[in-house]
N, C-alpha and C positions, 0 to 999 in steps of 0.2 A: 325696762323703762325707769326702774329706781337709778338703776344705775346710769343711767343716763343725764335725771338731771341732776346725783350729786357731783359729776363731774362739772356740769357746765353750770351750776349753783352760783359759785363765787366768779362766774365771766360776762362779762354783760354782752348784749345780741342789739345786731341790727333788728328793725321791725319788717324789713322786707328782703326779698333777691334785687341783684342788681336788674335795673330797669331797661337800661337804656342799651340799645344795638351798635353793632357796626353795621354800616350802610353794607347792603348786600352785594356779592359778589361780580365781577366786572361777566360776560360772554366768554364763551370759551374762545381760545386761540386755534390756530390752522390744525393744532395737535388734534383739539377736539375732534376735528372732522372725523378725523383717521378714528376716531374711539368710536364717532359714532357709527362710521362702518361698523369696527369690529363690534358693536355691540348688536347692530343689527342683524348682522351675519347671524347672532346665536339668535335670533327672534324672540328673545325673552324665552323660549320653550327649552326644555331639557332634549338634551341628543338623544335621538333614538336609537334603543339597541344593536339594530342593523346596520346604526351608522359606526357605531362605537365599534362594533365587534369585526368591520371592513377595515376601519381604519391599523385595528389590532392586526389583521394580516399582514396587511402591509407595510404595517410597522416591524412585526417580525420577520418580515420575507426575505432580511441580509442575513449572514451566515453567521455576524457573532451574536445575535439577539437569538436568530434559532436554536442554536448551541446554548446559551445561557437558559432559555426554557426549557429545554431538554437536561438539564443538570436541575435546574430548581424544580421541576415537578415529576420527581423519579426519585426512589432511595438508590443509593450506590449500591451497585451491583454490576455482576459480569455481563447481564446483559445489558445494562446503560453503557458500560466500556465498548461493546460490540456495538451498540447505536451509534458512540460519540467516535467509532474509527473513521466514520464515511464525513469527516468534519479534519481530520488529520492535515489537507491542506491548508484551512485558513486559520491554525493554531500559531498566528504571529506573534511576533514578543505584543501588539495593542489590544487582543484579542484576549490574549493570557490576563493581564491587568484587568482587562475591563469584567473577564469572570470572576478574578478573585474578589476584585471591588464589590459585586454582586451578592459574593459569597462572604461578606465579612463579617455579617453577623452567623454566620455556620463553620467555626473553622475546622467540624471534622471534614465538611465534605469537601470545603476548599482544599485542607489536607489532601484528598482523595483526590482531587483532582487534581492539583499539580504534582501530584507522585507517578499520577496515570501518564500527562503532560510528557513528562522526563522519561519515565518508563517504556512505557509504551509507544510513545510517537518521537521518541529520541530530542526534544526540545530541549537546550540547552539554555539555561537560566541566567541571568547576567546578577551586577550584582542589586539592580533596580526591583529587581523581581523577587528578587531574595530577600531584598528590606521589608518589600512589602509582604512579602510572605509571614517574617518574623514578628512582624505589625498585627497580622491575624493571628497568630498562633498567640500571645502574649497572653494568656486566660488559662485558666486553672488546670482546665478541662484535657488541656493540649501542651502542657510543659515538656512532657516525654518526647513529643514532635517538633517542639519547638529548637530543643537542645541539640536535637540531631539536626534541624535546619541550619541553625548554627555552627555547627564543626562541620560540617556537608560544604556551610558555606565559605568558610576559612578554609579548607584542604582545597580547594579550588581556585582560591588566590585573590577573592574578593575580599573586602573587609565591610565592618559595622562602621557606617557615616556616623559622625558627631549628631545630626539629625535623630535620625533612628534610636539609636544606643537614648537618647532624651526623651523622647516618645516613651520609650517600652520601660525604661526607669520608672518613669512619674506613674504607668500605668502599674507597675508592680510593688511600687509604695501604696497607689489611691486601692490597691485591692489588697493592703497587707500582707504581702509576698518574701517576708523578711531575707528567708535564704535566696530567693531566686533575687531579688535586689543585691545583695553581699556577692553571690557567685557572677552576675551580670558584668558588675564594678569589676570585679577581680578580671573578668577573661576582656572589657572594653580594655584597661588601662594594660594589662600585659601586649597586646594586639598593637596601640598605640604605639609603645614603646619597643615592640619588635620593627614596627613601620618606621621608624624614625631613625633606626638603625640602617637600614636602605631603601630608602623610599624618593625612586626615583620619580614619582609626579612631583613632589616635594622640591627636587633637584631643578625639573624642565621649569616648574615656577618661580625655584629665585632667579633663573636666567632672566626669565620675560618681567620678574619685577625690576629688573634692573637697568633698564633705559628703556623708553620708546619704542614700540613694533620697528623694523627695517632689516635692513640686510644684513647686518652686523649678528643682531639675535639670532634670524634664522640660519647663518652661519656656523655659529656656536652652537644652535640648537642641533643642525646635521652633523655638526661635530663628537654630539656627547652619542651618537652609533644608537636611536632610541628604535626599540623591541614596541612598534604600537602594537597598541589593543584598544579592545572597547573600555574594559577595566583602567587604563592608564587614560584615555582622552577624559576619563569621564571624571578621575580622582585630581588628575590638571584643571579642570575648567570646574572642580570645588574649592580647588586651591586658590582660584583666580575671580571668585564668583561677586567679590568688594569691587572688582575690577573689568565689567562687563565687555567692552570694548578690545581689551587684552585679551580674552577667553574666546572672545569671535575672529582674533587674527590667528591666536593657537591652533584653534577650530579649522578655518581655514588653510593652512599650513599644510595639516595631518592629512588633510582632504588633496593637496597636489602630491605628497606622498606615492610614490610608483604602488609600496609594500600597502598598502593601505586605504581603507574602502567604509566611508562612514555609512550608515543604517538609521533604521528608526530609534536605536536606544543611544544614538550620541545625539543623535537631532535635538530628543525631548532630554537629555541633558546642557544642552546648550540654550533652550528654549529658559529654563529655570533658572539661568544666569542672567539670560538677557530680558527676563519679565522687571523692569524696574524702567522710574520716571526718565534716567538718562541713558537711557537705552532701548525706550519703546519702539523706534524708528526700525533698527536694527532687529527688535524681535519678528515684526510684522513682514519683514522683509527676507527671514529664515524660513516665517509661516508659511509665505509663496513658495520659497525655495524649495523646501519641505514635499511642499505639492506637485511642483513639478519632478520631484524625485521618486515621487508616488509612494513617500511615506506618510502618516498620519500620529499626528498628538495621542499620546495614551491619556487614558480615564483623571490615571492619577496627575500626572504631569498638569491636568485641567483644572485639577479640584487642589492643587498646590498654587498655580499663576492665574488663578480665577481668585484665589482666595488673599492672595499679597495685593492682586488689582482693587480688589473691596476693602482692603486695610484701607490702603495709600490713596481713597477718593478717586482711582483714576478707572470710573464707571462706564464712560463712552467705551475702555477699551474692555471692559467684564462683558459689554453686552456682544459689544463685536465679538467677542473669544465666544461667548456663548455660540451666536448664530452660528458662527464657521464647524462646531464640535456638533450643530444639530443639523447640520447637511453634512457629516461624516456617519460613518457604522458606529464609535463611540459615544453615543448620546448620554448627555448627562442626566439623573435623575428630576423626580418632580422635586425631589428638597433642595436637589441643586439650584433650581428655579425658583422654589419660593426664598431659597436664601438670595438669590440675586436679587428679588423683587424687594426684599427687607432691607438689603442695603442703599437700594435706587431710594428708597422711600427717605430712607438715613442721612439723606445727605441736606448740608445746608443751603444748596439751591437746587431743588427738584430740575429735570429735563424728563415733562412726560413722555415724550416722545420712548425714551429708553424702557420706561413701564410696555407702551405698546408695542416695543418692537420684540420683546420679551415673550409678553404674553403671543403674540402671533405666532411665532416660531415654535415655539410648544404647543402649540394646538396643531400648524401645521405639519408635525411629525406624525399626525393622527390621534393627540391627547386630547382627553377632555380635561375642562381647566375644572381644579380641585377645590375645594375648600381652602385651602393654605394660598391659591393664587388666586383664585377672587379677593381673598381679603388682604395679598398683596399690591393688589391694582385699586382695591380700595382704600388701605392705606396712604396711599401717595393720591390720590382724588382728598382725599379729606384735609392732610399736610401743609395742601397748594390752598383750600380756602373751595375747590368745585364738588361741591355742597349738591348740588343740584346732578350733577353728575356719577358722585357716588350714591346718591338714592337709587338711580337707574343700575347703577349695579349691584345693589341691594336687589334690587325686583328681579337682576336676571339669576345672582344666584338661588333667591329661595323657585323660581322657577326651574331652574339647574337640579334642584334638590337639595340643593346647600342650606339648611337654617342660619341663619344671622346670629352668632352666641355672642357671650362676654367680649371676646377677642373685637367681632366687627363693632358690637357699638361703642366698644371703647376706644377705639379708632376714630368713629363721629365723634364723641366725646371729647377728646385731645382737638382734634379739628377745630371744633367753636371753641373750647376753652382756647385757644392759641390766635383764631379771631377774635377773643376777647367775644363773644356772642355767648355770654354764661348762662343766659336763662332757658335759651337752645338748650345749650349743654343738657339744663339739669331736667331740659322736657325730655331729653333722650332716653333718662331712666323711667320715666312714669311709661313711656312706649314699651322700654323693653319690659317690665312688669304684667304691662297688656298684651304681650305677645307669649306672656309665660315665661321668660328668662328674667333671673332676676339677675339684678347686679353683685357681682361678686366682690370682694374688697379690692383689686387692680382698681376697675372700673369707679369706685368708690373715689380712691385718693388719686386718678387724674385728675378727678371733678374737682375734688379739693385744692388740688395740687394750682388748678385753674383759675381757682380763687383767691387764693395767696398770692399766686404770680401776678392778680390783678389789682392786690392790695384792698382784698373783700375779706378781710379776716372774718369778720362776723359773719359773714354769708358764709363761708369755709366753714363753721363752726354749726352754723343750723343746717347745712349738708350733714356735716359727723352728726349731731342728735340724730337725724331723720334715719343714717343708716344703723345705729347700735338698736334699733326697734329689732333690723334681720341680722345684722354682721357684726362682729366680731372685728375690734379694731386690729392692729400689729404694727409690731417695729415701726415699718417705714411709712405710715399713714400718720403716726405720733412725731418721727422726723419731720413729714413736713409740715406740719401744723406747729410745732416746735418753729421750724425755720422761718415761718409763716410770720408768727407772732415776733419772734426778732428783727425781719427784714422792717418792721412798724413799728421796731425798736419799745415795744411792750414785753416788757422782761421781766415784771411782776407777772401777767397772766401765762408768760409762760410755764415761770416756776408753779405756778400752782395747777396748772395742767399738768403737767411733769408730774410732781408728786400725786395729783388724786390719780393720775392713771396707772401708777407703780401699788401706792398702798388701797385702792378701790379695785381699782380692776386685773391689778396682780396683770400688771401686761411688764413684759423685759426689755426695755428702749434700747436702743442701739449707744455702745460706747461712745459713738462721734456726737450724739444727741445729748449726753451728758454733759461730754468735753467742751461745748459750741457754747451750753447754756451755761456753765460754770466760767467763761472767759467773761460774758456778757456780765454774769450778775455781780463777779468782784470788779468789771468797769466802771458799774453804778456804785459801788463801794457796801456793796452787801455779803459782809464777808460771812455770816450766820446763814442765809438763804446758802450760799455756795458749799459751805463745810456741811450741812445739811445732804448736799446732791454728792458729796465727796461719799460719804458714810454709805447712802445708799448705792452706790457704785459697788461698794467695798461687799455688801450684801447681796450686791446681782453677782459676785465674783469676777469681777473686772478688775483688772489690776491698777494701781492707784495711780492718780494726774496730777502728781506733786509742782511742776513748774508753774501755772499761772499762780498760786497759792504763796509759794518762797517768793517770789517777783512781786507778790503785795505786800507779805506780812511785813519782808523786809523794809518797804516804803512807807508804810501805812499802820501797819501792825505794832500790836502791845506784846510783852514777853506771853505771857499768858495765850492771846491769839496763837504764837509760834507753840507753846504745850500743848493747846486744843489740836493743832492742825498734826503733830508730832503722833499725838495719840489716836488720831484718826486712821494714820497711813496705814499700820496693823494689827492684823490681827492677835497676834501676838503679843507680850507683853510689854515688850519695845519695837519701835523700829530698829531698820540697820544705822550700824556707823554711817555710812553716807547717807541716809536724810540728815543723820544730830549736825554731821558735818558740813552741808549742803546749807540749810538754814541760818548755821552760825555765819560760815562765809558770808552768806547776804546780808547779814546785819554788818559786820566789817565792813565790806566793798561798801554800803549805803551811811558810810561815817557813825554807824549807830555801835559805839562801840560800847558803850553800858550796857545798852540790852543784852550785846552777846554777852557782857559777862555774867548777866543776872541770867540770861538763858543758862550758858555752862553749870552756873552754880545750883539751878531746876534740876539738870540732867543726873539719870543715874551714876554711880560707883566706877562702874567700869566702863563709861560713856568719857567720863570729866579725864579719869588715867590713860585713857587712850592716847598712846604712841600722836596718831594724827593728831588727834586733840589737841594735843600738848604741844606740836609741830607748829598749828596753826597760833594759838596764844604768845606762843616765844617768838614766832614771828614778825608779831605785829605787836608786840610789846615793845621790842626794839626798833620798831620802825619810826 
C-alpha cells in the first residue's frame, strides 16, 4: 500500500470510472440460431460417462486410432510387436505419420516403433517420413538414433530439405547442443554441395522455369530419359514450390508417365505446394482428386497447410481443411482445434459461423468440448460484442466442469474494454474475486490497456492502485501505462512514472519503453529528464540510444550538453571513436562549426589525434 501511493503521489486522478455505456448489443444474427442449437444440444449439463466412454469406442473403432492406443498404453516390448503384427496391413505411409505425430513427445518409443515399421513389416520410409522422424529424434536423449537416421537416410538417396535442416538447427542451438549444431552444418552443406553437383530435380526445374507449361517443355522434358521416383517428384515440386501452378502441370505430366504411378506421399507433396491464395482453387481440386484415388492427407501435411492457411487469414479454407481431416482416419488433435478457434477468434472480421462449424465437428467425432474450446468459442462471443451469449457459455462450461479462470474472464474483459463498456469491464473482476479467482496481471493490463485505448488515463491509473493491493506490476503493464500517458501527450507524468517505478519498485521496463519515452521528452526539449532515462538504461544493462540524443544536441545543444551526453554513453572511462566522431559530424552538418571545435578541444589526448579525427577537421577546414 506504501508503495502504492508513492508511485501515484506526484499524478493526479480522476474522482470516478468512466460512466457512461455503449448502447447494448444488437439480436443475434441467423448464426446465432445454429449456437443456440448447439448449445442446447449440451443442455447446460456435463456429458455423462456412458456417453463419453461410447463415443470413445467409436471414436477408436478405425485401425490407425486402435493402433495408436495400443502403442501409447503398453511399454515396448516383444509382446506389443506381437499385438501390433495383426495391424501390419493398415501401416500406410498416413498411418506411419500420424503415429509418429502421436509419439512426438516420446522419441524413444517413436524410435521403436519405426524401426519395428521397417523391420518387421518391411515399410519402406520416404524421404517425408524420415524428416519427420529426424524432427523427433532432435533431443538429447535420442542423438545416437538420430545420427544413425540420418546416414540411414542419405545411403538411401534422400536428402535433408532446407525446411528440416532449419527446424532441427534452431532446436540444437535453443537446447545448447554446440557439437551437434557444428556437425549438422558440416554434413547439411557438404550434402548440398554434393546435390548440386548432379542433381537432377534441379535440372527438370530449370527446364519448367524456362517458358510456359506446353509441348515444347514436355518434349524436352521426355528428352532429358528422367529415372522417376517419389524422391525426385517430390525434390521437383520444392524446387517449383514459388511456382504452384508449374508444380501441378509437372505433377501432372509424371502422372501420364507409362513408367510411373503417383501415391499418397506425392499427392500430400503437391498438396504443400498448392496450399497458397493463388492457388487454392487447384488445391481443393487435388483434395477431390486425392479421394477419388482413395488416398488421404497425412497428419503432418495438415498441421503444415492448416497452419500457412491461419498465417495468410485464409480461415474459411482452415476450417473446411479441418472438417474434411475429421471425417478422415487422421484426425487432428484438441490443440489442433483450439488453435484453429484462436486464430477464427484473430481475425479482423470475425465469421461465427466458422467458430460453430469448428466446434461441431469436434464433438461430432465423439469429443467432449474441453476447456481450451469453450474458452475458444468464447473468445470470439466476446470479440463480436455477444455478451449475452458468451454468459450462456459461461453456464455451460462451468456445468461441463470447466471452471471460468483468468484466461475466460479476460476474454470478457478485452470484450467490453473493446466496447468501450469500461465499467463492465472492471465489474468483471469484482465477480471473478467473488467466484474465488482472482485477477492475475494479464487480466490486470487489458483492463488497463482498455482504458488507455479509451483515453481514461486516470481511470487506467486507479485500476493499477487498486491491483498493487494483490499484484505485482511488470514490464508490459508499465509499457502501456507509459504508452497510455504519451498517446495524451502527458510526457511529464510519464517520466515520473517511469522513474518511481524503476527506483520504488525496482520493476525493469522494457528497452522500447525507454526508447518511445526518451524520443517524446527531448521533442518537448527536456534534454536533463531524457539523459536522466539514458543513464538508467545504462544501469538496467541496456545497450545505449545515442540517435535521438546526437539529432538534438546537434540542433539544440550546448558543447557541455554533447560532454554530458559523451559521458553518459559508457561505462567506461570514455566512449568509442565513433560516438566522439558521430557527435562532431552533427555539429558540422548542422553549420555549428565552433561547437565542434570547442567539442574537439574537451575531448581526450587520443580522441583529438585520431586518424579520423583529424580526417574529419582537415576536411572541412578546407571546405
Amino acid at each position: 500500500m506504501i508503495r502504492s501511493k508513492a508511485i501515484l503521489a506526484s499524478l493526479r486522478f480522476a474522482n470516478s470510472f468512466l460512466s457512461t455505456r455503449v448502447s447494448s448489443t444488437p439480436s443475434f444474427s441467423s448464426q446465432v440460431i445454429r449456437f443456440s442449437l448447439f448449445s442446447s444440444r449440451l443442455s447446460f449439463q456435463p456429458h455423462s460417462s456412458h456417453l463419453l466412454n461410447t463415443h470413445r469406442r467409436l471414436y477408436f473403432s478405425t485401425k490407425p486410432n486402435s493402433l495408436l492406443q495400443l502403442i501409447l498404453t503398453n511399454d515396448w516390448s516383444d509382446e506389443l510387436e506381437t499385438e501390433l503384427d495383426k495391424f501390419n496391413s493398415s501401416l500406410t505411409h498416413g498411418t506411419i505419420i500420424y503415429v509418429l505425430k502421436k509419439l512426438d513427445k516420446d522419441p524413444t518409443k517413436a524410435s521403436n516403433f519405426f524401426n519395428w515399421a521397417r523391420e518387421e513389416n518391411g515399410f519402406n520410409p520416404n524421404s517425408s517420413v524420415y524428416s519427420f522422424m529426424l524432427r523427433i529424434l532432435a533431443n538429447k536423449d535420442t542423438m545416437k538414433e538420430f545420427w544413425i537416421t540420418l546416414r540411414e537416410m542419405k545411403d538411401q538417396g534422400f536428402y535433408l530439405d532446407e525446411e528440416t535442416y532449419y527446424t532441427i538447427h534452431s532446436c540444437f542451438k535453443k537446447k545448447k547442443m554446440g557439437t551437434d549444431v557444428v556437425a549438422l552444418t558440416h554434413f547439411y552443406k557438404r550434402m548440398v554441395e554434393e546435390n548440386a553437383k548432379d542433381s537432377v530435380a534441379q535440372k527438370v526445374a530449370d527446364v519448367i522455369f524456362g517458358d510456359e507449361w506446353g509441348n515444347e517443355i514436355e518434349k524436352e522434358l521426355d528428352g532429358m530419359k528422367i529415372v522417376l521416383s517419389d524422391n525426385l517428384v517430390i525434390r521437383v515440386l520444392k524446387e517449383l514450390r514459388s511456382y504452384p501452378r508449374k508444380g501441378l502441370k509437372f505433377f501432372h505430366w509424371t502422372g501420364k508417365c507409362s513408367s510411373y504411378k503417383h501415391n499418397t506421399v506425392t499427392y500430400n507433396a503437391l498438396l504443400r505446394v498448392l496450399a497458397r491464395h493463388d492457388s487454392i482453387a487447384e488445391f481443393w481440386s487435388v483434395v477431390e482428386e486425392m479421394k477419388g484415388e482413395g488416398f488421404e492427407m497425412d497428419i503432418d501435411t495438415y498441421i503444415k497447410v492448416s497452419g500457412n492457411f491461419q498465417k495468410f487469414k485464409m480461415l474459411e479454407d482452415a476450417v473446411k481443411l479441418y472438417e474434411v481431416m475429421m471425417d478422415g482416419p487422421y484426425k487432428p488433435s484438441a490443440q489442433d482445434c483450439s488453435l484453429l478457434l484462436r486464430s477464427i477468434s484473430g481475425a479482423d472480421t470475425q465469421d461465427l459461423n466458422l467458430v460453430f462449424r469448428v466446434a461441431n465437428k469436434y464433438e461430432a467425432a465423439g469429443h467432449s468440448l474441453s476447456k481450451a474450446i469453450y474458452d475458444g468459442i468464447h473468445r470470439s462471443l466476446t470479440r463480436v460484442g455477444k455478451f449475452d451469449e458468451a454468459a450462456k457459455i459461461m453456464k455451460v462450461m462451468k456445468n461441463a466442469g470447466c471452471e471460468p479462470d483468468n484466461i475466460t474472464y479476460s476474454q470478457l474483459v478485452f470484450g467490453f474494454c473493446k466496447a468501450r463498456r469500461l465499467e463492465e469491464a472492471c465489474k468483471v473482476l469484482d465477480e471473478m474475486e467473488a467466484h474465488g479467482c482472482s485477477p492475475d496481471i494479464k487480466t490486470w493490463t487489458i483492463l488497463i490497456q482498455g482504458h488507455c485505448d479509451a483515453n481514461q488515463i486516470d481511470n487506467a491509473l486507479m485500476c493499477f492502485a487498486k491491483m498493487q493491493k494483490n499484484c505485482d506490476a511488470d514490464a508490459d503493464l508499465l509499457d502501456v501505462l507509459i504508452n497510455g500517458f504519451v498517446s495524451q501527450n502527458r510526457i511529464d507524468g510519464a517520466y515520473k512514472l517511469l522513474v518511481e517505478m524503476i527506483n520504488i519498485v525496482r520493476l525493469r521496463p522494457w528497452q522500447a519503453t525507454f526508447k518511445i519515452l526518451i524520443e517524446k521528452l527531448l521533442g518537448k526539449r527536456k534534454l536533463e529528464e531524457s539523459m536522466n532515462l539514458l543513464k538508467l538504461m545504462k544501469k538496467q544493462n541496456y545497450p545505449p540510444y545515442p540517435e535521438p540524443f546526437i539529432q538534438y544536441i546537434s540542433k539544440f545543444g550546448t558543447v557541455e550538453d554533447a560532454m554530458e551526453f559523451l559521458k553518459a554513453l559508457s561505462v567506461k572511462e570514455y566512449p568509442t571513436i565513433g560516438a566522439y566522431l558521430h557527435v562532431l559530424e552533427s555539429f558540422l552538418e548542422e553549420g555549428r562549426h565552433s561547437e565542434a571545435q570547442d567539442l574537439l578541444y574537451k575531448c581526450p589526448h587520443h580522441i583529438r589525434n585520431h586518424r579520423k579525427i583529424s580526417e574529419l577537421f582537415g576536411t572541412k577546414s578546407t571546405a
